[in-house]
C-alpha positions as CSV (number, residue, x, y, z in Angstrom):
1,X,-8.8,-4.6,16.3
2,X,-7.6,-5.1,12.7
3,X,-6.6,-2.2,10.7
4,X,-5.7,-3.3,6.9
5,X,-3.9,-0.5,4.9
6,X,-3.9,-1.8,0.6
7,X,-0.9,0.0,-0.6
8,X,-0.7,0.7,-3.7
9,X,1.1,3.7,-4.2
10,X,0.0,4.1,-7.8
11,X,-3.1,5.8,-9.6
12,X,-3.2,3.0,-11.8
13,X,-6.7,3.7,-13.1
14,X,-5.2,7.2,-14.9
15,X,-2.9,5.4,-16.2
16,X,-5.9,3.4,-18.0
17,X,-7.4,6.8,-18.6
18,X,-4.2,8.5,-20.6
19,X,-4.1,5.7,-23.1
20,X,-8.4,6.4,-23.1
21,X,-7.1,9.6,-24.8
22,X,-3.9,8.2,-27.3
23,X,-1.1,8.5,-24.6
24,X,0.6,5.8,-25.4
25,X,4.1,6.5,-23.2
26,X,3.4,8.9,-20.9
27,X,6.8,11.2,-19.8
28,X,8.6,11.5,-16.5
29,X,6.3,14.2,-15.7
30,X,3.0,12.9,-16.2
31,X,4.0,9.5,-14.9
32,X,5.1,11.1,-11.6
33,X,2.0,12.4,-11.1
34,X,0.5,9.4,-10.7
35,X,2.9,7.9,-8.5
36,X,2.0,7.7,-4.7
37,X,5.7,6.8,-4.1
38,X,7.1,10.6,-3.4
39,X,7.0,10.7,-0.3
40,X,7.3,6.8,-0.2
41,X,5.1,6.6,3.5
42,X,6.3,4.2,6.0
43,X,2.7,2.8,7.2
44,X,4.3,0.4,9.0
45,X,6.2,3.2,11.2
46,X,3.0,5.4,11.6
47,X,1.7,2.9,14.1
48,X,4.9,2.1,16.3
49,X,5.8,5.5,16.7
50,X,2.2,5.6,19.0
51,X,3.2,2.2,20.9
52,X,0.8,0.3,17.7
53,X,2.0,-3.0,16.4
54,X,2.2,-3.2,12.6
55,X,3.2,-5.9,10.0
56,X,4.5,-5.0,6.4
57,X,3.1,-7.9,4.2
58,X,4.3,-8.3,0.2
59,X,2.8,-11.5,-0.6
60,X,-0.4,-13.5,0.4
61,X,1.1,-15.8,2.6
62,X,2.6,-12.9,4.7
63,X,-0.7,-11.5,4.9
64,X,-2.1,-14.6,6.1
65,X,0.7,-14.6,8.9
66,X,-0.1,-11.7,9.6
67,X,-4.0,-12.0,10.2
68,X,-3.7,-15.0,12.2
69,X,-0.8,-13.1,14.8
70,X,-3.0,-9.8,14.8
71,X,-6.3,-12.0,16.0
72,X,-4.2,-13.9,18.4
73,X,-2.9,-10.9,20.3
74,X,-5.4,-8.2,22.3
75,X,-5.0,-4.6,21.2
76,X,-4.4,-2.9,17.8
77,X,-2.6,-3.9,15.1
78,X,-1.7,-2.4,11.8
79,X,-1.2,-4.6,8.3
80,X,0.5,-2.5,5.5
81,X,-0.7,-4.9,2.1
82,X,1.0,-4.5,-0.9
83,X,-1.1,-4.3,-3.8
84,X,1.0,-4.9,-7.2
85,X,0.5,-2.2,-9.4
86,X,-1.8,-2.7,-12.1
């Protein structure tokens, strides 16, 4: 089994929505709110710390790696995916 985590760490579509209403640069404060980055989480740790593989992959050719080594193998396996923010 194949668990696929897309992290984006971002609320990107608020972003979208402050400019919606004339925000043009949003401040530290508001701009923190819409970060997912505090606490950063380590999905990749989540898993081994219960005796789960996992796999960190920031590109599409990682991710592809990734998939194929997760099929090959029986058990669990965790894939954190990076999703640029938007």
């Amino acid at each position: 089994m194949v668990t696929i985590i897309l992290s984006i760490r971002s609320y990107a579509i608020l972003r979208g929505e402050l400019r919606n209403v004339g925000v043009e640069e949003p401040g530290n404060t508001a701009l923190g709110m819409l970060s997912l980055r505090d606490p950063d989480l380590d999905w990749c740790a989540l898993p081994r710390g219960m005796g789960v593989e996992a796999g960190h992959a920031a590109t599409a050719e990682a991710f592809d790696t990734l998939v194929a080594h997760a099929m090959s193998r029986p058990g669990p396996f965790l894939i954190e995916a990076d999703i640029a923010d938007a």
